[in-house]
BAFIBA-975822 format. One line per 2 residues: number of its first residue (from 1); their letters; for each residue x, y, z of C-alpha. Coordinates in steps of 0.5 Angstrom, whole numbers, plus 500, padded with zeros to 3 digits. Layout:
REM residues N
NUM	A	X Y Z ~ ...;
This chain:
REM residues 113
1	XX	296 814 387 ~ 291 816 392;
3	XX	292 815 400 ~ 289 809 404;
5	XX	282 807 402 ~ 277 805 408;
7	XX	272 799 406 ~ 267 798 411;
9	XX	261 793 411 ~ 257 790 416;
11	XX	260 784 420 ~ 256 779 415;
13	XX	260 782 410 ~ 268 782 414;
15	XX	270 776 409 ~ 269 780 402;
17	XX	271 786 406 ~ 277 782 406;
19	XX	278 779 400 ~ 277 786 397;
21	XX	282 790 400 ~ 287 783 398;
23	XX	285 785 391 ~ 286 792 391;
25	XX	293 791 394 ~ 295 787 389;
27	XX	293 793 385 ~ 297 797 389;
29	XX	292 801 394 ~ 294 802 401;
31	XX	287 799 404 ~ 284 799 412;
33	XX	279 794 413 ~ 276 791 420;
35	XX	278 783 419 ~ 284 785 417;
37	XX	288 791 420 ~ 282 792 427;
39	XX	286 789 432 ~ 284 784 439;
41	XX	283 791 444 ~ 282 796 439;
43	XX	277 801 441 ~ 273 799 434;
45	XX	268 805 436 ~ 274 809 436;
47	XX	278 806 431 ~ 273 807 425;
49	XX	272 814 426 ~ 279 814 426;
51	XX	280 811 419 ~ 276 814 416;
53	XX	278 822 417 ~ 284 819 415;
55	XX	283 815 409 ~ 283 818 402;
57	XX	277 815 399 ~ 273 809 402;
59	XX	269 803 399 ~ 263 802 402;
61	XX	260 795 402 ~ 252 794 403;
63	XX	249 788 404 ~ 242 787 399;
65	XX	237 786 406 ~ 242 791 411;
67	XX	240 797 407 ~ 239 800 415;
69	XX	245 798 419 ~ 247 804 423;
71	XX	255 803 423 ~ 254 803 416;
73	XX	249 809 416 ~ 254 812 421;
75	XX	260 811 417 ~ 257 814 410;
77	XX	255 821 414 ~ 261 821 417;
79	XX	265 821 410 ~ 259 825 407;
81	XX	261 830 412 ~ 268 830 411;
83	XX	267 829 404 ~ 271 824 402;
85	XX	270 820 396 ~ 265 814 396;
87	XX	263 807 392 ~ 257 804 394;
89	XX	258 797 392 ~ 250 793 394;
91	XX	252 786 395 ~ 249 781 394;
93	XX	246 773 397 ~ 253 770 393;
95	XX	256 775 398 ~ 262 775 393;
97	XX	265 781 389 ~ 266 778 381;
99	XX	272 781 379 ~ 268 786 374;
101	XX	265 790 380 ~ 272 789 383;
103	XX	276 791 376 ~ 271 798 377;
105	XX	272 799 384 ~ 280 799 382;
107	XX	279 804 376 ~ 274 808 380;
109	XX	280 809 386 ~ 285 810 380;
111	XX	280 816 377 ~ 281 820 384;
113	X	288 821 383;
């Protein structure tokens, strides 16, 4: 099994972040997301980078009408430059993830293995 896997989104974005990152732990992957495992005092400029140099792959969740977000953008060179695998997953205004998308993230992840 692959090591953690980073998913990062926009703050609009948080609860399907951690919704997903319920679902692929259910699926057994070790997961790091900001609503679940950023805590009260971390320096979050510094954490995410962090995150993502460690993690294995990383899913990275884009809202239909925030293409631009600088994190995001920052985040996606970021694991560009380190190549790390990553799944673009553009989300829609339901701001939900259907179990087939969160089914293709989890065989995408088992690929890497």
């Amino acid at each position: 099994m692959i090591g953690a896997v980073i998913i990062l989104s926009t703050d609009s974005q948080k609860k399907v972040a951690a919704d997903l990152a319920t679902e692929l732990k259910r699926s057994g992957f070790q997961t790091w997301d900001c609503e679940n495992d950023l805590l009260p005092g971390d320096e979050w400029d510094l954490e995410i980078p962090n995150q993502i140099t460690k993690a294995s792959a990383a899913v990275v969740l884009i809202p239909a009408k925030s293409v631009t977000d600088w994190l995001l953008k920052d985040g996606l060179v970021r694991l560009s430059s380190l190549g790390k695998p990553t799944k673009r997953v553009v989300i829609g205004q339901s701001r939900v993830l259907s179990q087939q998308t969160i089914d293709e993230i989890a065989t995408w992840l088992h690929s890497l293995d």
